[in-house]
N, C-alpha and C positions, 0 to 999 in steps of 0.2 A: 426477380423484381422487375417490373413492366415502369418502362419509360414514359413518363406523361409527355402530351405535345408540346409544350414549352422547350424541355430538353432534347426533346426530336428534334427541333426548330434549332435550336443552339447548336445542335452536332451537324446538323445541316450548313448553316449558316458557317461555322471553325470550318467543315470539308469544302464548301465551295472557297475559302477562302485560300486553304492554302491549297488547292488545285489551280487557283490561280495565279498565285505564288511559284508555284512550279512550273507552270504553262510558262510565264517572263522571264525566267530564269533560260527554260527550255528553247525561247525562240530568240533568244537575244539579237545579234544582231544577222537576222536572219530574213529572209526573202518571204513574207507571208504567203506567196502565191507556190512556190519552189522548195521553200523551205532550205536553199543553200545561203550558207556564209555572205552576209555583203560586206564587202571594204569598208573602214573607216578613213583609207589612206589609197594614194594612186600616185603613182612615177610619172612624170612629165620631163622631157630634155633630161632624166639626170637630176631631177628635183625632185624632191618628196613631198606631197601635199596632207595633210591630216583634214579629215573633217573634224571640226571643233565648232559645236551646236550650229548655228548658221552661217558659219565663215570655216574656208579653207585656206589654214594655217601653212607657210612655209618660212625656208630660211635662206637667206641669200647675204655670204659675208659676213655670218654671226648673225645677222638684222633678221627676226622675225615679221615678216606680211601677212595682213588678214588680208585676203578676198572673199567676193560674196558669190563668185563662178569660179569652179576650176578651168585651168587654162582651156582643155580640150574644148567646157560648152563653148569659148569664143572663137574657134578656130573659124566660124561664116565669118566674122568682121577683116574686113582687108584693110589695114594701118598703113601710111605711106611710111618709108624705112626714117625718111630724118625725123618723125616724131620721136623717138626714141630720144633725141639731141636733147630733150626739154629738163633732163634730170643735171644738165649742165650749167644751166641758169642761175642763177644765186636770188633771182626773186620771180615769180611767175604771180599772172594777172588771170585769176578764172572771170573769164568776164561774158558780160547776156546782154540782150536785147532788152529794155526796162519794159517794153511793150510785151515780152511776155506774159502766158498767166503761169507758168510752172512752175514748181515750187524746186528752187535748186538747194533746199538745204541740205537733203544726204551726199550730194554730188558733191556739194562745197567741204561737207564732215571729210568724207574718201579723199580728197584731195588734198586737205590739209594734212590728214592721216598720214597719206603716202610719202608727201613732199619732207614732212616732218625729220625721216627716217634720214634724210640727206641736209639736213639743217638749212632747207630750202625755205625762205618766206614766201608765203601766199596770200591773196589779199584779192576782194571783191571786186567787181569794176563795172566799167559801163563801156557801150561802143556808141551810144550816144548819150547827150545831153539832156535832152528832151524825155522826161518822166524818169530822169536816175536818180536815187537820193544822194545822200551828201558822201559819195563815193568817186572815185577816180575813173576819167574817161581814159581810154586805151586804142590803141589800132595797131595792125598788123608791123608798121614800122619801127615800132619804137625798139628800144635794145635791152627787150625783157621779153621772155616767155610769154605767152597768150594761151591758153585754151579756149574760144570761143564758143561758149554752148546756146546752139542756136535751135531752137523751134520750129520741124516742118514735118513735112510729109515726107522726105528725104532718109534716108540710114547709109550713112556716111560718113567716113572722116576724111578731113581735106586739110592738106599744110599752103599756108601761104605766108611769105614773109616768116615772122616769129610767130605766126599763129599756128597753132594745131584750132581749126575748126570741127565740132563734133553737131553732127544734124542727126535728128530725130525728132519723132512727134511724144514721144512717151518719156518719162523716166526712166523707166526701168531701161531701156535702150540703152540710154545715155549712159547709164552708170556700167553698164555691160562692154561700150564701148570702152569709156575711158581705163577699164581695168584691164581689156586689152592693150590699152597702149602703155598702161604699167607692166604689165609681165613685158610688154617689147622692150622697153625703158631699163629692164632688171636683165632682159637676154632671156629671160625661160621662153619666150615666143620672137619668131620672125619674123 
């Protein structure tokens, strides 16, 4: 009995299917270009990171950590050692420049995130007056925690007074930064 084109087309169709099937199966997490094993997971100081879709999961004290860089990508950022000091605070000021145009809402999300884990309040703020809305002005002196996230051409992080100052022109910097100075805060990094 002779196969009309339809059902040729249909066994076509079922084989490239589960060749496909097979191929996903077969390169699972595997290196398209090498074809060897990648990691889901990586040791840091003594710590074990999991990839977990676009955050690297860890555990510190029982307490699970999302980050969105394993520690190694931030080893360029140089943290001065007493930012670490900031997880000691019992309330912390993320506070900007109202003149900025950036948009800090994932910096403020990770911050609250992280703070959270140490039953630390955080809260909005301003370093001036002039264009801040109906939120709290802040400076380096007061006796709370500061992170100042500042807008420039600069990559940098600088302690003054209670501030941890964080400079960058981008986002993504910023947030790269500051999770550096949560793994320093936590001891996975120096």
């Amino acid at each position: 009995m002779a196969l009309n084109l339809k059902q040729w087309g249909a066994i076509f169709i079922a084989g490239l299917f589960a060749m496909s099937i097979v191929g996903f199966i077969g390169v699972g997490n595997s290196n398209p270009v090498t074809g060897a094993a990648t990691s889901t997971s990586l040791d840091y100081n003594g710590y074990t990171f999991t990839k977990n879709g676009n955050y690297w999961q860890t555990s510190v004290n029982n307490i699970d950590f999302l980050f969105t860089s394993p520690p190694s990508a931030l080893e360029v950022f140089e943290i001065p050692e007493d930012s670490s000091e900031i997880i000691n605070f019992n309330k912390i000021y993320l506070a900007y420049n109202p003149e900025q145009s950036l948009d800090l809402s994932i910096i403020r999300f990770h911050a609250v995130s992280f703070f959270s884990n140490f039953n630390i309040r955080s809260f909005e703020a301003c370093i001036e007056e002039e264009g801040c809305p109906n939120i709290p002005i802040v400076d380096c002196t007061e006796d709370h925690a500061i992170i100042f996230i500042q807008d420039n051409d600069i990559t940098e992080v600088t302690t003054k007074d209670n501030c941890i100052e964080v400079h960058s022109a981008n986002i993504e910097t910023m947030q790269r930064q500051l999770e550096r100075i949560f793994y320093q805060s936590l001891g996975i990094m120096q």
